[in-house]
DRENDO-1510 file (C-alpha; in Angstrom, 1 decimal, always signed):
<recs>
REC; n; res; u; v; w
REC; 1; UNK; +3.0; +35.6; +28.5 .
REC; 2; UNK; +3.2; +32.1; +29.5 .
REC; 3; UNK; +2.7; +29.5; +26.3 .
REC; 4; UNK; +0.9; +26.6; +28.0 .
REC; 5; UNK; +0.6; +22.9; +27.0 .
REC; 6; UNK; -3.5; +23.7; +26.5 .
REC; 7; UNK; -3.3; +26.7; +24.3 .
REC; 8; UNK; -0.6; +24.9; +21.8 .
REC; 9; UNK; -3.1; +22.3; +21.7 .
REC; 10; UNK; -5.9; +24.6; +21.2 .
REC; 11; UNK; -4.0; +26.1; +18.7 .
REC; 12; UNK; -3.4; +22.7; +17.0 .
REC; 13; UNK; -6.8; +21.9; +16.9 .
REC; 14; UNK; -8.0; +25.1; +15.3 .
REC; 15; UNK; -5.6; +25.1; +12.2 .
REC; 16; UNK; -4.1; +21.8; +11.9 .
REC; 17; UNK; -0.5; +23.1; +12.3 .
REC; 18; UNK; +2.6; +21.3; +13.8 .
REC; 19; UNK; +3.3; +21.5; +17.5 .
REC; 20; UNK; +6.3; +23.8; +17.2 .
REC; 21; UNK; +4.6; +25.8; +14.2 .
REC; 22; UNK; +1.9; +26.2; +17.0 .
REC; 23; UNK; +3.8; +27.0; +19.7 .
REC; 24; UNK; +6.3; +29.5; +17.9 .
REC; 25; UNK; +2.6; +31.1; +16.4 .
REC; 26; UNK; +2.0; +31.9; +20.2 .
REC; 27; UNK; +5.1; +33.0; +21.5 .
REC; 28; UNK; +5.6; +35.8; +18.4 .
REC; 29; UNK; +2.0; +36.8; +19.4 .
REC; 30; UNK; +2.4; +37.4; +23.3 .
REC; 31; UNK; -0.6; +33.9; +23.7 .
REC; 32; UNK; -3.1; +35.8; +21.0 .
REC; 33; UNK; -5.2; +33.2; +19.8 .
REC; 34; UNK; -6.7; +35.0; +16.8 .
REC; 35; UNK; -3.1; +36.4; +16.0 .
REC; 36; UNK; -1.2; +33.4; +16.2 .
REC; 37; UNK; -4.1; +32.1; +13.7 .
REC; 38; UNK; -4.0; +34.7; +11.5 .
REC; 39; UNK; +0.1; +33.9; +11.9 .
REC; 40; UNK; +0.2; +30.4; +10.8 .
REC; 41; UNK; -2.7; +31.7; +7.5 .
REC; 42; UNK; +0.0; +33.9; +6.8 .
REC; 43; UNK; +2.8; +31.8; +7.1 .
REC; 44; UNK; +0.8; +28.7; +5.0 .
REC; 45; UNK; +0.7; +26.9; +7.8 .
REC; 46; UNK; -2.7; +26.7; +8.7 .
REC; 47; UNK; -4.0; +25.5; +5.1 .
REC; 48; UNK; -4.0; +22.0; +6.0 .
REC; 49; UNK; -7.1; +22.3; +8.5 .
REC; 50; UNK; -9.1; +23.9; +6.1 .
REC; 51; UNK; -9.1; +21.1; +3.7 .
REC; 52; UNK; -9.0; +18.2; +6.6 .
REC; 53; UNK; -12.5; +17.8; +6.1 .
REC; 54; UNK; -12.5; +16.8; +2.5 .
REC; 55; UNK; -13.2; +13.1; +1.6 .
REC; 56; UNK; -9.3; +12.1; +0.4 .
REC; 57; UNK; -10.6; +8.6; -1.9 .
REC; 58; UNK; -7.9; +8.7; -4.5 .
REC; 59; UNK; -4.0; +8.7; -4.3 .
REC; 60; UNK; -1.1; +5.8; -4.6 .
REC; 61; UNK; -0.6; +2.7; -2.7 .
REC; 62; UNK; +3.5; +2.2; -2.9 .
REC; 63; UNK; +5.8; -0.8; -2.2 .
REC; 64; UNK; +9.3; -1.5; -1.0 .
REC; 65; UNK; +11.2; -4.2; +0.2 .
REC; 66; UNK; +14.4; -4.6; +1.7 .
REC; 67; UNK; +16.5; -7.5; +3.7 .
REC; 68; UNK; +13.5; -10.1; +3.5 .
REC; 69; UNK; +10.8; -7.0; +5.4 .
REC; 70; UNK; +8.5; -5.6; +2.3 .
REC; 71; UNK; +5.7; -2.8; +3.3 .
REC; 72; UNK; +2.7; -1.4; +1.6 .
REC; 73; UNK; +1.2; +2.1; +2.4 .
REC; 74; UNK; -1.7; +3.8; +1.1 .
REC; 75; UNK; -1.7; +7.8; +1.2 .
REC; 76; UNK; -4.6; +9.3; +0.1 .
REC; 77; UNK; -5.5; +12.5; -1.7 .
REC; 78; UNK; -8.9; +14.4; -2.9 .
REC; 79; UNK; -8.2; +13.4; -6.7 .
REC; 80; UNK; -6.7; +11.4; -9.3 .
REC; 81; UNK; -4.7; +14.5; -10.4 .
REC; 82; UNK; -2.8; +14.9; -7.8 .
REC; 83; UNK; -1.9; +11.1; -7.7 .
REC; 84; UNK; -0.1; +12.2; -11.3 .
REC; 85; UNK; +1.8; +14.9; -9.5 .
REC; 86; UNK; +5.5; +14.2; -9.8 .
REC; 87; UNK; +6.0; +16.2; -6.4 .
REC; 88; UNK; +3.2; +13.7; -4.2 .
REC; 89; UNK; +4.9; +10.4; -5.9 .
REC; 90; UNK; +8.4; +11.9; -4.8 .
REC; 91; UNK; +7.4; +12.1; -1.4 .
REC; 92; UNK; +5.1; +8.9; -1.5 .
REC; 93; UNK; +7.9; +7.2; -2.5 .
REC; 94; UNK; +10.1; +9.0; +0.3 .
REC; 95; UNK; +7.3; +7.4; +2.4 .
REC; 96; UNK; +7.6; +4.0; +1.3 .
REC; 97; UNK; +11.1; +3.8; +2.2 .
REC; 98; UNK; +10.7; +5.3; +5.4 .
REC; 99; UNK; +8.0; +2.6; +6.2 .
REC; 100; UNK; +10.9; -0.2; +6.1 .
REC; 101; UNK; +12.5; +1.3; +9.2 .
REC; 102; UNK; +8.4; +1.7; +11.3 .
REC; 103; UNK; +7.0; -1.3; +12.9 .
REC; 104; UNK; +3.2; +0.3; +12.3 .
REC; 105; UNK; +1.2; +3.2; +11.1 .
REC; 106; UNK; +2.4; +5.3; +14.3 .
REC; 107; UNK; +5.4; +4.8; +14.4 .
REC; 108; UNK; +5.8; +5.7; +10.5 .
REC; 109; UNK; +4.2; +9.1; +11.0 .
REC; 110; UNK; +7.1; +10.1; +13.5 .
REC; 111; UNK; +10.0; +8.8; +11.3 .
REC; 112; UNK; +11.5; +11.4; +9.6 .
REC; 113; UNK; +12.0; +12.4; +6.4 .
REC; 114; UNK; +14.7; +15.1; +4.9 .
REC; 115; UNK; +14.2; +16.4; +8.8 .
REC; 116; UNK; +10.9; +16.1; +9.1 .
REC; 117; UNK; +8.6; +13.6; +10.6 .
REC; 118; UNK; +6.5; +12.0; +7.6 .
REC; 119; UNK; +3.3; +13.4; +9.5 .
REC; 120; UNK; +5.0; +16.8; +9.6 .
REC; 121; UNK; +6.2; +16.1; +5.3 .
REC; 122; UNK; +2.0; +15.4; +4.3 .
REC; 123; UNK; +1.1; +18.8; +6.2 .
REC; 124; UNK; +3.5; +20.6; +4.6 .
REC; 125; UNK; +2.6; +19.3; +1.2 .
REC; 126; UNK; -1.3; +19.4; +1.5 .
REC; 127; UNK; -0.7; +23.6; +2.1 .
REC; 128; UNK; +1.2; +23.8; -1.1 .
REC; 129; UNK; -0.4; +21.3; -3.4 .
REC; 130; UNK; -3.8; +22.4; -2.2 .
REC; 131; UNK; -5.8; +19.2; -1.1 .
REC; 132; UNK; -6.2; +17.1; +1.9 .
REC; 133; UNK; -4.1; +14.0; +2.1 .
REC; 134; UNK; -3.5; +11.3; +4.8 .
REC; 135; UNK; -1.1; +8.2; +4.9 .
REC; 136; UNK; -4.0; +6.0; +5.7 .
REC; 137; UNK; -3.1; +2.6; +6.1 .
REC; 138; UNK; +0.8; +0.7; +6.5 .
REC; 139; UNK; +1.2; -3.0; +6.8 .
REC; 140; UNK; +4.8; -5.3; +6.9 .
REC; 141; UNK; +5.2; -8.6; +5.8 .
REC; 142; UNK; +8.9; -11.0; +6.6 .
REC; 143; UNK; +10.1; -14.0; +5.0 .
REC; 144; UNK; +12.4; -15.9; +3.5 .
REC; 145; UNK; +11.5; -14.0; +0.5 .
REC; 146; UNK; +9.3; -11.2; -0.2 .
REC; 147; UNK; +8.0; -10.5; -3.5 .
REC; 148; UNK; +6.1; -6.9; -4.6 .
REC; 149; UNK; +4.0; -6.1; -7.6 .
REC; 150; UNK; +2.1; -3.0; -8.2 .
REC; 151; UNK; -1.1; -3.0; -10.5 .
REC; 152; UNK; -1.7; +0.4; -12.7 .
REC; 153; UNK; +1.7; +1.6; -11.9 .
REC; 154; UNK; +1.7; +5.5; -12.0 .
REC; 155; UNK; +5.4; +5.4; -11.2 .
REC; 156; UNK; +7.7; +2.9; -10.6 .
REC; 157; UNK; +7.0; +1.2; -6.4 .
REC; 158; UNK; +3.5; +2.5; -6.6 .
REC; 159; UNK; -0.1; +2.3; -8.5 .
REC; 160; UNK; -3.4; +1.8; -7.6 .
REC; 161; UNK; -3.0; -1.9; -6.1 .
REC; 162; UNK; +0.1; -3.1; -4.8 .
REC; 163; UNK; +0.6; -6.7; -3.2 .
REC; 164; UNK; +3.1; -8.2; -1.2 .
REC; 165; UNK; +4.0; -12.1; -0.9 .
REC; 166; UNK; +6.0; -13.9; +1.5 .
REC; 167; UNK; +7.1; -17.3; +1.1 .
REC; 168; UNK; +10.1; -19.8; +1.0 .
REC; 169; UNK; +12.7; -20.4; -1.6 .
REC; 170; UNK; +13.9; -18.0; -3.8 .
REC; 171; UNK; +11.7; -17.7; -6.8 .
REC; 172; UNK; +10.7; -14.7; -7.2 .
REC; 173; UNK; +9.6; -15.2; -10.6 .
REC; 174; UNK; +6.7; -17.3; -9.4 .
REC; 175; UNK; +5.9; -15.1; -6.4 .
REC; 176; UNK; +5.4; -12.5; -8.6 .
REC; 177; UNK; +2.8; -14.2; -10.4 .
REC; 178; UNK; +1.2; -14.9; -7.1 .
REC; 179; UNK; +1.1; -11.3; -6.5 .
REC; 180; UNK; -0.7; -10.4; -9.9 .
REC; 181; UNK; -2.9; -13.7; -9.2 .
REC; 182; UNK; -3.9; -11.6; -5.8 .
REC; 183; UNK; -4.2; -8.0; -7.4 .
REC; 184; UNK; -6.5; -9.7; -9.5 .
REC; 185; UNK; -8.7; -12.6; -7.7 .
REC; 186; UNK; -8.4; -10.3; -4.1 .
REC; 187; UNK; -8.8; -13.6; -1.9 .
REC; 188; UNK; -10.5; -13.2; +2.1 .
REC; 189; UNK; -7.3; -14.9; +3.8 .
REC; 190; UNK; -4.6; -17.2; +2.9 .
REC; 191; UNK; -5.8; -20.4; +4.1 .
REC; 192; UNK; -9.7; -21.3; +5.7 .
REC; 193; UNK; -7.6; -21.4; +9.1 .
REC; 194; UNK; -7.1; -17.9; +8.5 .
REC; 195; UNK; -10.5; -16.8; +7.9 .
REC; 196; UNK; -12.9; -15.0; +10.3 .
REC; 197; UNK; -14.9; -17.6; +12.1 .
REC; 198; UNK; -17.9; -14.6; +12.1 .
REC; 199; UNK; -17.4; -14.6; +8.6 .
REC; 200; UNK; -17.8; -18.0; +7.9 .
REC; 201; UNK; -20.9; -18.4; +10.0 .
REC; 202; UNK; -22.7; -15.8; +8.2 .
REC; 203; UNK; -21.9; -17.7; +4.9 .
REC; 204; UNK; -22.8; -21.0; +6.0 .
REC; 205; UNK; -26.1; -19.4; +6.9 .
REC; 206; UNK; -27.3; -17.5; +4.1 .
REC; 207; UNK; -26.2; -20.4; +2.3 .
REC; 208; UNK; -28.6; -22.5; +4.3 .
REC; 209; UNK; -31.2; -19.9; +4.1 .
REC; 210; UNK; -31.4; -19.9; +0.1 .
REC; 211; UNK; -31.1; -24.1; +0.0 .
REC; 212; UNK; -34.6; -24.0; +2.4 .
REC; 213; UNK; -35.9; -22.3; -0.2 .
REC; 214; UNK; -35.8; -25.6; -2.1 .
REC; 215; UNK; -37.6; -27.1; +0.6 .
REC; 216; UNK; -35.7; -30.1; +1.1 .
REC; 217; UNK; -35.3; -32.3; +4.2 .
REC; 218; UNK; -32.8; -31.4; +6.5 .
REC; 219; UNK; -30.8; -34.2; +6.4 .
REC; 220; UNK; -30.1; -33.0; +2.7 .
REC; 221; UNK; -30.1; -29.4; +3.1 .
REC; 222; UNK; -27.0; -30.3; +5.9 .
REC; 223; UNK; -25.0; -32.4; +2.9 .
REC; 224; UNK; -26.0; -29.6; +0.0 .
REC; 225; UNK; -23.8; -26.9; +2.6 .
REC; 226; UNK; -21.2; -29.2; +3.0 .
REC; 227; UNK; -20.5; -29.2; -0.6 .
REC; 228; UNK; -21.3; -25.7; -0.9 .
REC; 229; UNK; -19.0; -23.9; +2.1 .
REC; 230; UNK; -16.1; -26.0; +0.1 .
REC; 231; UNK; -16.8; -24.0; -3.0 .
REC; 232; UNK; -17.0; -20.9; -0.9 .
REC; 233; UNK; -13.4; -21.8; +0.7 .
REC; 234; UNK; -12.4; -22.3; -3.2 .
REC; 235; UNK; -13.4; -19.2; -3.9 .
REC; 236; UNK; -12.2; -17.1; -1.5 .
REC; 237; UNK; -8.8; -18.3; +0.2 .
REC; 238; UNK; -6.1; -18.1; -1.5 .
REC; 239; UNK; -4.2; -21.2; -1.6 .
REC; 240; UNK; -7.1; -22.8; -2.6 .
REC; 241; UNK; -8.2; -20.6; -5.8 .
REC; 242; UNK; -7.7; -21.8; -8.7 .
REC; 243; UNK; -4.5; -20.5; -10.2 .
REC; 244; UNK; -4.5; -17.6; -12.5 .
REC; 245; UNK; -1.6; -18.6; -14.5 .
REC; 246; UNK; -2.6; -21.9; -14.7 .
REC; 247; UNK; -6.3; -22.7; -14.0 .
REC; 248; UNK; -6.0; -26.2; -13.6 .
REC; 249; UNK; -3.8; -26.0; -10.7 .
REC; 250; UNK; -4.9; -24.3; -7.2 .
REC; 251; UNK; -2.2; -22.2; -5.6 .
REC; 252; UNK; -1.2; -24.1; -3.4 .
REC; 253; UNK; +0.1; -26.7; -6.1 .
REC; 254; UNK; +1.1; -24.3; -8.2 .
REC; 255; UNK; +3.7; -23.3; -5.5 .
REC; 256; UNK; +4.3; -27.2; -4.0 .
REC; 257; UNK; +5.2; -27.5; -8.0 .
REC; 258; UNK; +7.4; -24.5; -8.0 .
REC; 259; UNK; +9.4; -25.8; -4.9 .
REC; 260; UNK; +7.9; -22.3; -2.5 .
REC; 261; UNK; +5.5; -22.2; +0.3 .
REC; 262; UNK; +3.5; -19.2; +0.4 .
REC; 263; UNK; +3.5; -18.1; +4.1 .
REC; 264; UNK; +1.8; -15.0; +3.9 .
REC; 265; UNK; +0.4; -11.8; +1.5 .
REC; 266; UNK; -0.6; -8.3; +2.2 .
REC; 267; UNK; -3.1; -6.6; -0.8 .
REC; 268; UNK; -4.1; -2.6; -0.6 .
REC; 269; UNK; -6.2; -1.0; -3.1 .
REC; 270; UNK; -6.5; +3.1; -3.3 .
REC; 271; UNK; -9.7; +4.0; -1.4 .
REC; 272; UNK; -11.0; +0.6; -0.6 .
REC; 273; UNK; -13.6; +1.1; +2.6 .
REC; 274; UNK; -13.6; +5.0; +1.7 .
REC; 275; UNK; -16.9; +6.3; +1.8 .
REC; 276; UNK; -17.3; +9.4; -1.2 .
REC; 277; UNK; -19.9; +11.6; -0.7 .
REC; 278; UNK; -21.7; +11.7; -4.2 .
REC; 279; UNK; -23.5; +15.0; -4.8 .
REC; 280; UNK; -24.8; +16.2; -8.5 .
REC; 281; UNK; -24.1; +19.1; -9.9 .
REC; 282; UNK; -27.5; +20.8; -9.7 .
REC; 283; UNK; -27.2; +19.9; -5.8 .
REC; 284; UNK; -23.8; +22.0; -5.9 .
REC; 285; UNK; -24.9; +25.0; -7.3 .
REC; 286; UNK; -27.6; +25.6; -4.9 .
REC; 287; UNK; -25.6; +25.1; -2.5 .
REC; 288; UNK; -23.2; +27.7; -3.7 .
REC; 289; UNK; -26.0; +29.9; -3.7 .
REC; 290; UNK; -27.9; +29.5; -0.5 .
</recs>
């Protein structure tokens, strides 16, 4: 029988298998649908799509950097334990590496790994370490020099935060301090030129909402957000906080001081935007039982 394009991608979307797992399924089972599942089950290949469904919160963000490029990736797993899993750092640090040769989340899925595309690698390791995981999120950052720090490292390259900064000169010492100043202060944008405009609007207003409250004039409520939308901007763009290491200085000084311009930063934390579905216990026993 005929394999067709449509019943490989049938196939694919019933189990979560590889395309050539999928296709080979159907061709050692004459175009059987319910054979070629039962195929993959057998083979272990059709594990992944039964755990594809699962909320995948936890896991490692990892770092790497090479000829002025660093990258940051975030690949996700159902728990905490398997984050501590020597095998799933191995191949999230595999990952990592492989993200300096990708130019975005796409393309890093195809690259390969050991002979297999990184997509391919995760699939392969959610049916043997038993839980759903997804490499989530990549981003890149080039410059002169590119500084990397991880926060709660579980291994070396990778934790639970890891930040990249990108800026002239070549002191890395103090770019690494930038890096831990952004793990820990998590600033909106590098500059207020970089910050959402939508973002800013909504501020300003709420900000002029609560000084009505007051019921001031106008005139006074217009200079009271002036001064407030700079401590906003202080507070939530980088080159403007006030400096970790040194709280006297902002950033910005700090590096003018240290002889750097910081011309860019990436920060990704395990699970941020991740929706966990919370359920108590009592709820999961009846469940088990209806």
């Amino acid at each position: 029988m005929a394999i067709t394009a449509a019943m490989v991608k049938e196939l694919r979307d019933t189990t979560g298998a590889g395309m050539m797992d999928a296709k080979k399924a159907l061709t050692e089972n004459d175009g059987d649908m319910d054979a070629a599942v039962d195929w993959l089950r057998t083979k272990g290949l059709a594990k992944a799509a039964k755990k594809a469904g699962r909320t995948a919160a936890e896991g490692l963000v990892a770092v790497a950097v090479k000829d002025g490029k660093g990258v940051a990736i975030e690949v996700n797993s159902e728990t905490d334990f398997v984050a501590k899993n020597a095998d799933f750092q191995k191949m999230v640090g595999k990952i990592a590496n492989a993200a300096l040769d990708a130019s975005d989340l796409d393309g890093l899925k195809s690259t390969q790994i050991d002979g297999k595309s990184v997509e391919q690698t995760v699939t392969d390791a959610v049916a043997v370490i038993g839980e759903n995981m997804s490499v989530r999120r990549m981003v890149a950052l080039e410059g002169g020099t590119v500084v990397n720090y991880v926060h709660n490292a579980a291994a070396p390259g990778m934790g639970n935060i890891g930040v990249l900064v990108a800026m002239t000169g070549d002191n890395e010492a103090f770019g690494r301090q930038v890096a831990m100043h952004i793990a820990a202060a998590n600033p909106a944008s590098l500059s207020e030129d970089d910050l959402d405009p939508a973002v800013v609007e909504k501020e300003k207003q709420v900000q002029m909402d609560i000084a009505r409250e007051s019921g001031k004039p106008e005139a006074v409520i217009e200079k009271m957000i002036v001064g407030r939308m700079k401590k906003y901007m202080a507070e939530v763009t980088l080159l403007n906080q006030q400096f970790v290491v040194n709280p006297d200085l902002t950033v910005a000084q700090a590096a003018k001081d240290a002889g750097v311009e910081i011309t860019g930063y990436a920060r990704l934390e395990v699970g941020e935007g991740i929706e966990k579905a919370e359920e108590d216990f009592a709820a999961e026993v009846a469940k088990l039982n209806s």
